[in-house]
N, C-alpha and C positions, 0 to 999 in steps of 0.2 A: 567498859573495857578494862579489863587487868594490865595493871598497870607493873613497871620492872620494880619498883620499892614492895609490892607483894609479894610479889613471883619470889623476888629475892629470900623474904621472910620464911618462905613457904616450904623452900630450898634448905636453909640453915634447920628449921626442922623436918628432913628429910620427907617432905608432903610427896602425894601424890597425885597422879590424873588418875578422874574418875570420870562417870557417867553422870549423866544429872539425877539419878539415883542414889549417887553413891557406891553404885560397886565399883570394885578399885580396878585398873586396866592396867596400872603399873607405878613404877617407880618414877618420880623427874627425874629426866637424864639432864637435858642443855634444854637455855634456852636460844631463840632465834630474835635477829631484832630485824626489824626491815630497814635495808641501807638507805633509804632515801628521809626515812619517816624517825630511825632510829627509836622507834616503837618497838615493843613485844608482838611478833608474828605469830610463831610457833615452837610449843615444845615438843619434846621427845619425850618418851614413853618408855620406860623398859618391859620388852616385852617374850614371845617365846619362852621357853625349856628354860626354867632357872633363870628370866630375865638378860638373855645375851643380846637377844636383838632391841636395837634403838627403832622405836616407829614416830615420824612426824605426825604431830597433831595441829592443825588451825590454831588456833588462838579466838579467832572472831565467835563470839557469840558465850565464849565462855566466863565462868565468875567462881570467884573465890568462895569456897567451903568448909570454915575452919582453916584445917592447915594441909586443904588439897585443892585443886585446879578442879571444877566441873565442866567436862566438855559437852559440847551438844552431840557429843557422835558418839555409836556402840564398840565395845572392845571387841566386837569382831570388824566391826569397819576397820577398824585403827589395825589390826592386825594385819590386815589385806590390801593395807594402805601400797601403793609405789614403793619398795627400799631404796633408798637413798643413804649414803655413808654420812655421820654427823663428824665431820672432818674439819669444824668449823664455818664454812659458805657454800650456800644453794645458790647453784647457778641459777640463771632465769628461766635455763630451759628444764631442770629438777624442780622448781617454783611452780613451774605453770604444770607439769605432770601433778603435782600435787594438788594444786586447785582444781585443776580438772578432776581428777579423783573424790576430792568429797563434795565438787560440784558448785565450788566457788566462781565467782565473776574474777578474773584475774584483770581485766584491762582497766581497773580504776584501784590498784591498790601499790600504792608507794613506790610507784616509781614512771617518773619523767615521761618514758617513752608510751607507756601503758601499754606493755603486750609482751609476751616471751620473748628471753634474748635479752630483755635490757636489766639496770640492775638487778640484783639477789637480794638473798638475806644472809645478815651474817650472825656467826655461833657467838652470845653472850656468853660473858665469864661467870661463873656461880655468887660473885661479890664484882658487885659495881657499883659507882657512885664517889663524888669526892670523899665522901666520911672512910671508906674501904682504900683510898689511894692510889686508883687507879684510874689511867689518864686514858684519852679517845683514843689513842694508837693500840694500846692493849685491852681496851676494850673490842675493840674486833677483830681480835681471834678468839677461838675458841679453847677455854678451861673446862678440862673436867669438875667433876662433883665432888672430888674428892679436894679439890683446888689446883690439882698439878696442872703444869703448862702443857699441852697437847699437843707444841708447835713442833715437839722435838729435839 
C-alpha cells in the first residue's frame, strides 16, 4: 500500500499517476485520505485539454515508480471515470459512484457502517505530518498543489 510520507515526496517533486506501464495519465492533483482509516484512498489526476479536469483514481493496488504513482487502471478508464468536484470531501454517496465505476467492493473499506451514505473521504493537504506543522483539523481540508488554502 502507498503510504502519505511517499505520496507526499512524490508531490514535492511534481510526480505523476501513470499506468503500470508507465504512460503518464496525468499530473497529482490532491490527495484523498479515508475518514475513518485516515489512510491514502485516492488521487486525482489531471486530466482533459491542457490538464483542467481533476479525475479520481483508487489508490488500492497501486505502488510507487520513482517519482510517479502506478495505478492498476488505463488513462482512458480514468478519463471516463464519474466527475466528482475535488472540493476537498467525497461524500459517501460520490465514494460508492466511484468504487462502483472501477469495480471495487466498497462495503468493507473504512468506514464503520460499511455501505454508501456513511463516512467519506477527505481532500489531504499537499504537506502533512508533524515535521510540515500541520495539525488534524487542517489536515482535513483540502490544499491545493500549489500549497494555497482552497477553503476560501
Amino acid at each position: 500500500m502507498v503510504n502519505m510520507q511517499e505520496l507526499q515526496h512524490i508531490m514535492e517533486q511534481d510526480g505523476n499517476v501513470v499506468d503500470r506501464e508507465g504512460g503518464k495519465i496525468g499530473k497529482i492533483g490532491h490527495v484523498y485520505l479515508d475518514d475513518q482509516s485516515n489512510e491514502p484512498e485516492w488521487v486525482t489526476a489531471s486530466t482533459g485539454l491542457f490538464g483542467t479536469s481533476e479525475s479520481f483514481v483508487p489508490l488500492k493496488g497501486a505502488v510507487i515508480s520513482g517519482n510517479d504513482v502506478a495505478v492498476t487502471y488505463s488513462k482512458d478508464m480514468i478519463k471516463e471515470a464519474p466527475r466528482v468536484e475535488a472540493d476537498g470531501h467525497l461524500s459517501g454517496s460520490e465514494e460508492a459512484d466511484l468504487y462502483n465505476y472501477y469495480g471495487l467492493d466498497y462495503a468493507g473499506v473504512g468506514n464503520a457502517a460499511g455501505g454508501p451514505g456513511a463516512a467519506g473521504t477527505t481532500g489531504a493537504p499537499k504537506t502533512v505530518g508533524p515535521e510540515a506543522g500541520i495539525d488534524e483539523t487542517v489536515r482535513k481540508e483540502q490544499i491545493d498543489t500549489d500549497g494555497g488554502d482552497s477553503r476560501g
